[in-house]
C-alpha positions in Angstrom: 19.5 10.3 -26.5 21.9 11.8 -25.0 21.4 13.3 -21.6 24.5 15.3 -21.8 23.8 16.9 -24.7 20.3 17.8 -23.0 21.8 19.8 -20.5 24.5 21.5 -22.5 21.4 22.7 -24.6 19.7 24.2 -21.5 22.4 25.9 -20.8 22.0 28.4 -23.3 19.0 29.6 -22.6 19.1 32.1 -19.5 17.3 30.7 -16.6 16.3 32.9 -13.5 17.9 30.2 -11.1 19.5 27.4 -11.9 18.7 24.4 -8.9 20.3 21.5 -9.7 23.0 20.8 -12.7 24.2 16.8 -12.5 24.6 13.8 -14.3 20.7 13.1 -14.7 19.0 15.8 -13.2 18.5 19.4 -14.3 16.3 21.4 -12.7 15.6 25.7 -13.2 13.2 28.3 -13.2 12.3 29.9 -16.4 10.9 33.7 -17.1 8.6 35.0 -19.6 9.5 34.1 -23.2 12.6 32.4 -22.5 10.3 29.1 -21.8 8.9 29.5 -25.1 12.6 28.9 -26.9 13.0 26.3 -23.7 9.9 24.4 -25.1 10.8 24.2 -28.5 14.2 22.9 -27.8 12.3 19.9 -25.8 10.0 19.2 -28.6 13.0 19.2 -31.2 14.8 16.9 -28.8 12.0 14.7 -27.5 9.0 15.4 -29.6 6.0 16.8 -28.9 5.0 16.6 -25.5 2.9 13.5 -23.9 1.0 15.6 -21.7 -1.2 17.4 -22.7 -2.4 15.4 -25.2 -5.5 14.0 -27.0 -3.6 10.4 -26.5 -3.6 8.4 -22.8 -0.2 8.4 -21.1 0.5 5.5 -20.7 0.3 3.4 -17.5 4.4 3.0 -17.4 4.7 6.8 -18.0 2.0 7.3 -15.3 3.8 5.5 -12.6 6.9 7.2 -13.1 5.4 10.8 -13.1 3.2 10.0 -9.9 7.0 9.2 -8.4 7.8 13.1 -9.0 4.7 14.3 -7.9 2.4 13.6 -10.8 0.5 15.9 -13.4 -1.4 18.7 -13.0 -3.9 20.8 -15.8 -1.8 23.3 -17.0 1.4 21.5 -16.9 3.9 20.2 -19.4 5.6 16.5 -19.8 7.9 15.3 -22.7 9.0 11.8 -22.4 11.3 9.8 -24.4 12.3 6.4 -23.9 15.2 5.6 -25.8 14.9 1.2 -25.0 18.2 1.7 -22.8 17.1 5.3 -20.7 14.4 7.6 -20.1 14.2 10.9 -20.4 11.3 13.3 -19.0 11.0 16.5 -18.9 8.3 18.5 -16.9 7.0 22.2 -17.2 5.5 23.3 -14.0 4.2 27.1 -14.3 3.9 29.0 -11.2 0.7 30.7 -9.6 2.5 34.0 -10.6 1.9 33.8 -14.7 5.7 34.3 -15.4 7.8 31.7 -14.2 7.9 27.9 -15.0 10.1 25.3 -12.9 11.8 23.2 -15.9 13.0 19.6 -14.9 14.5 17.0 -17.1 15.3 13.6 -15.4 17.3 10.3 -16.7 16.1 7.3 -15.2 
């Protein structure tokens, strides 16, 4: 997986800010249907997302995500661990009901 290629792809969609744009970090805020289009571009390039989910996480996935500040109901994570990086990303809605801070991380 190709981190690069992740953040070229986010970069078509129009985000309200843009926070942070580097080598394995990218980090914006999202409005109203435009995270719908966001979401479907994770799943395509990480699969269907790891939380929520019917399934565990993991315990390895679980450490890293308490790192960032862990999980909360009514948040989104994709992970994707490629054998030589990790890639998640996290979907973190706002009290407000129209924006979502989008992170994706390569560790």
């Amino acid at each position: 997986m190709d981190f690069g290629q992740i953040r070229k792809d986010m970069k078509m969609f129009n985000f309200e800010t843009l926070r942070t744009d580097c080598d394995n970090f990218f980090e914006g805020v999202a409005i109203g249907r435009e995270l719908e289009k966001i979401s479907g571009q994770l799943k395509d390039l990480l699969g269907d997302p790891v939380y929520p989910s019917k399934n565990r996480l993991e315990h390895k996935v679980r450490q890293k995500v308490e790192g960032l500040g862990g999980l909360m109901p009514g948040q989104t994570l994709y992970y994707k661990d490629s054998g030589e990086d990790i890639i998640m990303a996290m979907l973190w809605p706002w009290k407000d009901g129209e924006r979502t801070t989008v992170k994706i991380i390569q560790q």
